[in-house]
C-alpha positions as CSV (number, residue, x, y, z in Angstrom):
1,X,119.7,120.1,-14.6
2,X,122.3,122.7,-15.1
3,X,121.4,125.3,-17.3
4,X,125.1,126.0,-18.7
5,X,124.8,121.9,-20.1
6,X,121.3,122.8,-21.5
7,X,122.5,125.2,-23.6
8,X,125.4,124.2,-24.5
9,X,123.3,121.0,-25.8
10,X,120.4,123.5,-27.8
11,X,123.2,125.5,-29.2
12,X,125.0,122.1,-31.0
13,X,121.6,120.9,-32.1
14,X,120.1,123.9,-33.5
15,X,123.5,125.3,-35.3
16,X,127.1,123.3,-35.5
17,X,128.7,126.1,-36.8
18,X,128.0,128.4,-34.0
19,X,128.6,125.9,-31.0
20,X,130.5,128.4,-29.1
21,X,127.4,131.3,-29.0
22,X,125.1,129.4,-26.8
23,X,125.0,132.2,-23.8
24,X,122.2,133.5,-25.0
25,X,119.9,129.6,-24.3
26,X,120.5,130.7,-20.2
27,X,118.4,134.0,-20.3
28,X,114.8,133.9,-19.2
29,X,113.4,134.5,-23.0
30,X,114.6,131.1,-24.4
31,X,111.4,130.8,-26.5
32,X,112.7,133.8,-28.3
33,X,116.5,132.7,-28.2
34,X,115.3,129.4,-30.0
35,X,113.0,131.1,-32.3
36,X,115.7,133.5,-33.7
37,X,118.7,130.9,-33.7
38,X,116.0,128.4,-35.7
39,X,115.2,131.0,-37.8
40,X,118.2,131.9,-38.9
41,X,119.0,128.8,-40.3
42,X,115.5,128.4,-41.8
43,X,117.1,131.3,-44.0
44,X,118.9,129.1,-45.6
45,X,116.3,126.0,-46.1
46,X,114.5,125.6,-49.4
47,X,111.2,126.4,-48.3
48,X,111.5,129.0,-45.1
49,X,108.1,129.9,-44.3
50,X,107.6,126.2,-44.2
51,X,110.8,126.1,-42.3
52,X,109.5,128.8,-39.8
53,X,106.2,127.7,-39.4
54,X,107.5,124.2,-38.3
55,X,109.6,126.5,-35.9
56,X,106.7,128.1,-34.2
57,X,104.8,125.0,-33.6
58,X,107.5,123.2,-32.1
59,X,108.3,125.8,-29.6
60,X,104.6,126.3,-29.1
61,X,104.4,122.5,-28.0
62,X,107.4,122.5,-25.7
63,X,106.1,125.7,-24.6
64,X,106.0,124.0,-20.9
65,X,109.2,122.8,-21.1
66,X,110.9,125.5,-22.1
67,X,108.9,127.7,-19.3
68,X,110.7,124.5,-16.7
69,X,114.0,124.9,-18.1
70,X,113.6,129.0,-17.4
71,X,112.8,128.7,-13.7
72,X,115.1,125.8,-13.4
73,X,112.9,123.2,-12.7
74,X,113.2,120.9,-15.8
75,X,113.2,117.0,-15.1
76,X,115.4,114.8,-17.4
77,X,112.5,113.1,-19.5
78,X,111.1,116.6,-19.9
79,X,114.5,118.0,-21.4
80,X,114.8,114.6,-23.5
81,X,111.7,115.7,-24.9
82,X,112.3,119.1,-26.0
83,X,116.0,117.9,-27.5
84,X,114.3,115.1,-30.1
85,X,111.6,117.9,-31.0
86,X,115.4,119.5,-31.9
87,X,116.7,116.8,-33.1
88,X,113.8,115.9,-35.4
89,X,113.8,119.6,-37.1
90,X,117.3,119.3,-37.5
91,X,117.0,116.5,-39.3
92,X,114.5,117.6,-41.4
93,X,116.1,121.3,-42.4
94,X,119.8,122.1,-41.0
95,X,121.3,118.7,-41.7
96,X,120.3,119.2,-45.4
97,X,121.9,122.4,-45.8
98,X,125.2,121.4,-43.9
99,X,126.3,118.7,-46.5
């Protein structure tokens, strides 16, 4: 999977507002790229060390994934995965602050 699409894709799920900034989803640290876009919007949740601990086990269980999408070897059900883990914590903290 192409790696430009893959973070474009991260970038619109974690944070609408910044869709643009999603150069820094291609490096080789996404784990930490994910952690400190998630975190930032956890900021802004009601309960953020709630929010960030949610954050931490999420990455921690796409940990493989994540590692695949680095070395470019991620397979479509594999990315799937990884983007309704997303999707899901989206739902559950961004989306309320964006209405």
């Amino acid at each position: 999977m192409d790696r430009d699409l893959i973070a474009r894709a991260m970038q619109n799920v974690i944070n609408m507002s910044k869709v643009q900034m999603f150069e820094h989803f291609k490096g080789d640290q996404l784990d930490k790229a994910l952690q400190k876009e998630m975190y930032e919007v956890a900021e802004s949740t009601d309960n953020p060390e709630k929010c960030k601990k949610d954050i931490d086990a999420l990455l921690a269980k796409n940990k493989k994934i994540i590692t695949a999408i680095e070395k470019d070897q991620v397979t479509l059900p594999m990315y799937n995965t990884l983007m309704e883990d997303l999707r899901t914590w989206r739902r559950t903290y961004a989306m309320k602050q964006e209405k």
